[in-house]
C-alpha positions in Angstrom: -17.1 -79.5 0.5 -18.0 -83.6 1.7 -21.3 -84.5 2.7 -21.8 -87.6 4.7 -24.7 -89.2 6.3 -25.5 -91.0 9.2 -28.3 -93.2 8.6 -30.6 -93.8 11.3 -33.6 -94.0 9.7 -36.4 -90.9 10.3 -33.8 -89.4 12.3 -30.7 -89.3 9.9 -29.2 -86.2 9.2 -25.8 -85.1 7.5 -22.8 -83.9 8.1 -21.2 -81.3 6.6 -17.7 -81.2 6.0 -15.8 -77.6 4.5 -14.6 -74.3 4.8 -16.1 -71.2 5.6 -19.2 -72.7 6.5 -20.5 -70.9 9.8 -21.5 -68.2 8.4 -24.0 -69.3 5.4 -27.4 -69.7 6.0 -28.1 -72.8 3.7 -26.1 -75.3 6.3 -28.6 -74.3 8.8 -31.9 -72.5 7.7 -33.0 -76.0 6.6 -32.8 -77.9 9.7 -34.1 -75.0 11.8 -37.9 -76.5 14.0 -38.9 -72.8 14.1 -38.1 -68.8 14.3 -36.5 -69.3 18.0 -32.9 -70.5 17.7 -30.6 -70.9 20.7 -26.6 -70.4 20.5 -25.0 -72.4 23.1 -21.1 -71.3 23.0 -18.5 -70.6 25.7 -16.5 -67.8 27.0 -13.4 -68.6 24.6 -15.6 -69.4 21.1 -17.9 -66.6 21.6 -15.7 -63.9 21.0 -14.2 -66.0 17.7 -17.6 -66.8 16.2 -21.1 -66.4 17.9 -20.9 -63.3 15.5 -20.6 -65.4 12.3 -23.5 -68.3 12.8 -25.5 -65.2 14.6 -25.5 -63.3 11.2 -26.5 -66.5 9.2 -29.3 -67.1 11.5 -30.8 -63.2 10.8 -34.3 -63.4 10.9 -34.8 -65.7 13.6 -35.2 -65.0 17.2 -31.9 -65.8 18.3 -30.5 -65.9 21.4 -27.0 -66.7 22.6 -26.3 -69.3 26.0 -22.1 -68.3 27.3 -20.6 -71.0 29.4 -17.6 -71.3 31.0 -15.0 -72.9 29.2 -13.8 -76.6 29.9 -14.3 -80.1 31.3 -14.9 -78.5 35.0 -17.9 -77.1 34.1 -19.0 -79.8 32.7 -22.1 -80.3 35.5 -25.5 -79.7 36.7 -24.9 -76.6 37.7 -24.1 -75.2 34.2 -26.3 -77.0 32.7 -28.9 -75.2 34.4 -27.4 -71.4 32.7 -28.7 -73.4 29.5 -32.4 -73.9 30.9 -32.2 -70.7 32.3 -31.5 -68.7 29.0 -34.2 -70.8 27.2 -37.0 -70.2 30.0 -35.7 -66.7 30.5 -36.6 -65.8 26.9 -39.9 -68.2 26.8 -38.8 -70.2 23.7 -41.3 -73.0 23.1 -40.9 -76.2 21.6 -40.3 -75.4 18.5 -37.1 -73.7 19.4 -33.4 -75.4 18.2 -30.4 -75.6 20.1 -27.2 -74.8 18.4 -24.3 -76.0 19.9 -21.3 -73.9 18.9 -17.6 -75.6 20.4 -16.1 -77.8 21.6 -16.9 -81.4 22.8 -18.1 -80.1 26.2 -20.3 -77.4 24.7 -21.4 -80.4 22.3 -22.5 -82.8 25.0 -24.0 -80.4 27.3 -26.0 -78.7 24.8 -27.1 -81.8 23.3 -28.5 -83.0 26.9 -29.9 -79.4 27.8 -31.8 -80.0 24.2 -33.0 -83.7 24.9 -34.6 -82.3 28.2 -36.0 -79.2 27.1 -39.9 -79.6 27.0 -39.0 -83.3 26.9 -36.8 -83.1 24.0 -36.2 -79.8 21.1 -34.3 -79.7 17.9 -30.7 -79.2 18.1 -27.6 -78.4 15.4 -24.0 -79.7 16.2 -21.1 -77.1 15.3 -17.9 -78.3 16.6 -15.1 -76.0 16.8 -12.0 -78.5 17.7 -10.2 -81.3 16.0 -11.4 -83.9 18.4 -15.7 -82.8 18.2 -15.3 -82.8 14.6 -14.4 -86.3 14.4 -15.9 -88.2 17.3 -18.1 -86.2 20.0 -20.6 -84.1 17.5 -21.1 -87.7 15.3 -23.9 -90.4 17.1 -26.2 -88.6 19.7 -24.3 -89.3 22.9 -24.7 -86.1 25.4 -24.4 -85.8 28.9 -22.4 -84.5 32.1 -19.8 -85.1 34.3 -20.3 -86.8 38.3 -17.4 -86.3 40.4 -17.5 -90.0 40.5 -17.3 -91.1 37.3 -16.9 -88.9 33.3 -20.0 -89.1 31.5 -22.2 -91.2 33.3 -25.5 -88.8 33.3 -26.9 -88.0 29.8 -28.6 -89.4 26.8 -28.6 -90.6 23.3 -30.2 -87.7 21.1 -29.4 -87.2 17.6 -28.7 -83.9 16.6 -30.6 -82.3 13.0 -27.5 -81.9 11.3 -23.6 -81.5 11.7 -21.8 -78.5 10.2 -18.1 -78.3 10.5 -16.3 -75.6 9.5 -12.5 -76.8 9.0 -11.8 -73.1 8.9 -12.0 -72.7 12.8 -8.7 -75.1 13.4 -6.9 -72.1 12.8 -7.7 -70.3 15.9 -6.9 -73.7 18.1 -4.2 -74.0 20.6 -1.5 -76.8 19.7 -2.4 -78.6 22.7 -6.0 -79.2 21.5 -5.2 -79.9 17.8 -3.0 -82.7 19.5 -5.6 -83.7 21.7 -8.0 -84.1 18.7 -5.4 -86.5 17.1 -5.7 -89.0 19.4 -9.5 -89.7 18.5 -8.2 -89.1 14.8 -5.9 -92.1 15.1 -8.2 -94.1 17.3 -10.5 -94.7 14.0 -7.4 -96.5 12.3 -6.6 -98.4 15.0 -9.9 -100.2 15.8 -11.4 -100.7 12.3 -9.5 -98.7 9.2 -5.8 -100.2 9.0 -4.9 -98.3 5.6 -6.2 -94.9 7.6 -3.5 -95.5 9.8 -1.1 -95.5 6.7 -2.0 -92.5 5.9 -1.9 -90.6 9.0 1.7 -92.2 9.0 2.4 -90.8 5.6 0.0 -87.4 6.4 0.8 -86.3 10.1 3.0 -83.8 9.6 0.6 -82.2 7.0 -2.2 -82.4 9.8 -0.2 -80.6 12.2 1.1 -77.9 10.3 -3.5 -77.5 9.4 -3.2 -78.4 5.7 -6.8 -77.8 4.5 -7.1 -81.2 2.5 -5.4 -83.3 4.5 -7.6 -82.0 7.6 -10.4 -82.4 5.6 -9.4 -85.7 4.0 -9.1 -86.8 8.3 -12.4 -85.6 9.1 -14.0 -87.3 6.6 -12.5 -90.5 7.1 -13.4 -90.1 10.8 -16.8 -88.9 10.6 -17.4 -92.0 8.0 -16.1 -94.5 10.3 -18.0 -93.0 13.3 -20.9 -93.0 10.9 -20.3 -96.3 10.2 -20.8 -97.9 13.9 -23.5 -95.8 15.0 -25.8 -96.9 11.4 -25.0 -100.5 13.4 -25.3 -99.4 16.8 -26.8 -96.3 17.9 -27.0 -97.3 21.5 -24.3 -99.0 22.3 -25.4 -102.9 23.0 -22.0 -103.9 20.7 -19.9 -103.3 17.9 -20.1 -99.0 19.2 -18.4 -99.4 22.7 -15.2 -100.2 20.4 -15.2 -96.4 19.6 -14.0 -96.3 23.3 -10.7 -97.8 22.7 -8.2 -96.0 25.3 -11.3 -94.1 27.2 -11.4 -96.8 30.1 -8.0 -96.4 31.2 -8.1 -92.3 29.9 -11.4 -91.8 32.4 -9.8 -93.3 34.8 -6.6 -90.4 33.9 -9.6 -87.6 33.8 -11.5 -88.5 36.9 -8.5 -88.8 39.1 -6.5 -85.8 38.3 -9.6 -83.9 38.3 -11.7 -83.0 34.9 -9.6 -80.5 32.9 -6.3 -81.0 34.0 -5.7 -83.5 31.1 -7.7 -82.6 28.3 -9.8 -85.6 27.2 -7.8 -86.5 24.1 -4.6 -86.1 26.1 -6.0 -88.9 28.3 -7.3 -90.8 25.7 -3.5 -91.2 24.1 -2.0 -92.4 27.5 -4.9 -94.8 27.6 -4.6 -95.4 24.0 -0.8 -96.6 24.9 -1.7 -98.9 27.7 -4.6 -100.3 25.6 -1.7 -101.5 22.7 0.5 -102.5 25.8 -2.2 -104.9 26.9 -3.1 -106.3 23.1 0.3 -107.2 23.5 0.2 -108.8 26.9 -2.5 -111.0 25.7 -0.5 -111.7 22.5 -3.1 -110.5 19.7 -0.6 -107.7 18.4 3.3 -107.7 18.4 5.9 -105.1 20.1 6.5 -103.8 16.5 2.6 -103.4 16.3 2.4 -101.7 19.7 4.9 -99.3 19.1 3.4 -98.4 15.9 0.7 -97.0 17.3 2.3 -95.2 20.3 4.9 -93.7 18.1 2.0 -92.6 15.6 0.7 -90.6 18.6 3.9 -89.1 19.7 4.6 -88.0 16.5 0.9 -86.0 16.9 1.9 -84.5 19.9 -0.2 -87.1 22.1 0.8 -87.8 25.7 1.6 -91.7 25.9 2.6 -91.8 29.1 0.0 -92.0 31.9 0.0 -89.6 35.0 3.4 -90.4 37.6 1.2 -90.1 40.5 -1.6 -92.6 39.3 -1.4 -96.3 41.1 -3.0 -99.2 39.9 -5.1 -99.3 42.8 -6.3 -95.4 41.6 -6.8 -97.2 37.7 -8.6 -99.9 39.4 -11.0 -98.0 41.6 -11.9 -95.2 38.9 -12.0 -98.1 36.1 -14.6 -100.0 38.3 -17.4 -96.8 37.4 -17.3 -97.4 33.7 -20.2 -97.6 31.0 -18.7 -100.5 29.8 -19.1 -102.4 33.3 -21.7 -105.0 32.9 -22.7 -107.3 35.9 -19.8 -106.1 37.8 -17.5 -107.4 34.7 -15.0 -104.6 33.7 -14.9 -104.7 29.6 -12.2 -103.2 27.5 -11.5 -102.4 24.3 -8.3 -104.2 22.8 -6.6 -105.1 19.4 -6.8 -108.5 18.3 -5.2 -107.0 15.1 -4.2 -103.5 13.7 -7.3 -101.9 12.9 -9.7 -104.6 14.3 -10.6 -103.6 18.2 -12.6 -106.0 20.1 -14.6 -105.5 23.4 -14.2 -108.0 25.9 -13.9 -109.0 29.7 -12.2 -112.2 29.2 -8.4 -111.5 30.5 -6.4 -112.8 32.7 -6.2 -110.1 35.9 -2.6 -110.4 36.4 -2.4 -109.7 32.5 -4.2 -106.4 33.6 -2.2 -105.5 36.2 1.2 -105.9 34.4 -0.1 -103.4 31.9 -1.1 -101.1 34.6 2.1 -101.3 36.4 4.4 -101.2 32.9 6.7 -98.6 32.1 5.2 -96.8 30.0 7.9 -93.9 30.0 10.8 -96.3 28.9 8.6 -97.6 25.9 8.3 -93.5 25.1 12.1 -93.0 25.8 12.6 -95.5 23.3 10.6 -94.9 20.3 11.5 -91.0 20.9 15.3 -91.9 20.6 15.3 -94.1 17.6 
């Protein structure tokens, strides 16, 4: 059991890190507003365990909010089930919103709870890999636009995160892999020696070793913790949490939200991030392919879609968070485990990397 804390003054709250958490009260009575407690899950957690956190929460009036599952539905018009099933059952302001999944449960439960009467109490459970350690941590909610991932939300900080390591064993492969790519983002952009271990440790994370997930999550969720103490909203040292998610939006938007799963696109942008530190010469090839062979070895995709142009990069990269006057920014290395967010590169630099062959660089590593 780890208890971390992010530190944001009146409205810091912990995060709970262990097994067989979901279904004792104590993680969750505490940081309850009142007796009305809303459940938001979706169609593939629910049957796994709304049951659980519903048993914990006896007592209270407790409702349950089932979405449909994935990035897709990640929009105003599911949103609205959320409001529905809150003004449905006439919960008040005093109500909590529990958000029990994944990252898109996470976020849209979050935004549903920061509009709600102008703003409720809400409780982060995250059931994957990659919510544990990046998307239930720092406040950021929102939806989906066709034109661009995450551009409507809010910053709301949750009450309190409880993560249950014991629900990794009822994820797919392709999401535990999915997760690792925000897993080794954190030792890329600001924890070197991290990386070292998830060199030495990936093998155990895969195969869901108990301390060595937990030992990840922590390490994440501290580094996460970290930036956001600095910079809740984003004005700096934060957007280098973003490493890879330019160029991975870009991935999401254009083959259409759930067709990569966000981590997935975060690795292939992840790759062509490292590819571009090297352009610029702030990293070496030997530093590059450390990273992208890390992520291979997690089961990451590193190699972004065939069918994607730099034109299509260019034009999806141009609705990004990050632009600022009109200026895309990225996040690069300058060194292993020291990201930087900048718009100072030379274009041609940027098209290079965009056009590189990113599938001979995989070929490669994979036959070494």
């Amino acid at each position: 059991m780890q208890t971390l804390k992010v530190d944001l003054g009146e409205r810091s709250y912990p995060i709970y890190i262990g097994e067989q958490l979901l279904a004792n009260p104590e993680w969750f009575v505490p940081h309850l507003a009142g007796k009305q407690v809303a459940i938001v899950t979706n169609e593939t957690v629910a049957p796994l365990y709304l049951e659980q956190l519903s048993t914990a929460l006896e007592g209270r009036s407790v409702i349950s909010v089932v979405l449909p599952d994935g990035e897709a539905h990640k929009n105003w018009e599911t949103l609205q089930l959320i409001f529905d099933g809150l003004l449905t059952a006439r919960h008040d302001r005093r109500t909590t919103v529990i958000a029990l999944g994944g990252g898109v449960v996470g976020d849209m439960a979050g935004f549903a709870a920061a509009c709600y009467q102008r703003g409720v109490e809400f409780i982060q459970v995250p059931t994957t890999l990659l919510s544990q350690v990046d998307s239930s941590v720092g406040g950021k909610t929102g939806i989906n636009h066709p034109l661009g991932k995450n551009m409507i939300g809010a910053f709301y900080q949750p009450n309190a995160v409880v993560i249950d390591t014991a629900t990794l064993r009822t994820l797919p492969a392709r999401e535990l892999s999915a997760g690792m790519a925000e897993v080794i983002k954190y030792g890329l952009i600001c924890d070197e020696p991290f990386l070292g271990w998830l060199e030495s440790n990936v093998e155990a994370l895969m195969a869901l070793d108990p301390a060595a997930l937990t030992e990840a999550i922590r390490r994440s969720c501290q580094a996460k913790a970290d930036v956001v103490n600095a910079d809740e909203r984003e004005t700096g040292v934060r957007a280098t949490l973003n490493l890879g998610h330019t160029f991975g939006h870009a991935i999401e938007t254009h083959m259409g939200y759930g067709v990569w799963l966000h981590g997935e696109a975060v690795g292939a942008g992840t790759a062509m991030a490292l590819e571009m530190s090297m352009r610029l010469g702030w990293i070496g090839e030997a530093e590059r392919d450390r990273g992208i062979r890390l992520l291979m070895r997690a089961g990451v995709p590193v190699v972004p879609p065939a069918e994607m142009s730099p034109e299509d990069f260019l034009r999806h990269m141009a609705v990004d968070k990050k632009v600022l006057d009109g200026r895309m920014r990225l996040v690069l290395l300058q060194a292993m485990g020291q990201a930087t967010v900048t718009d100072q590169y030379p274009q041609d630099v940027l098209q290079a990397t965009l056009a590189a062959d990113y599938a001979a660089i995989a070929a490669q590593l994979q036959g070494e």
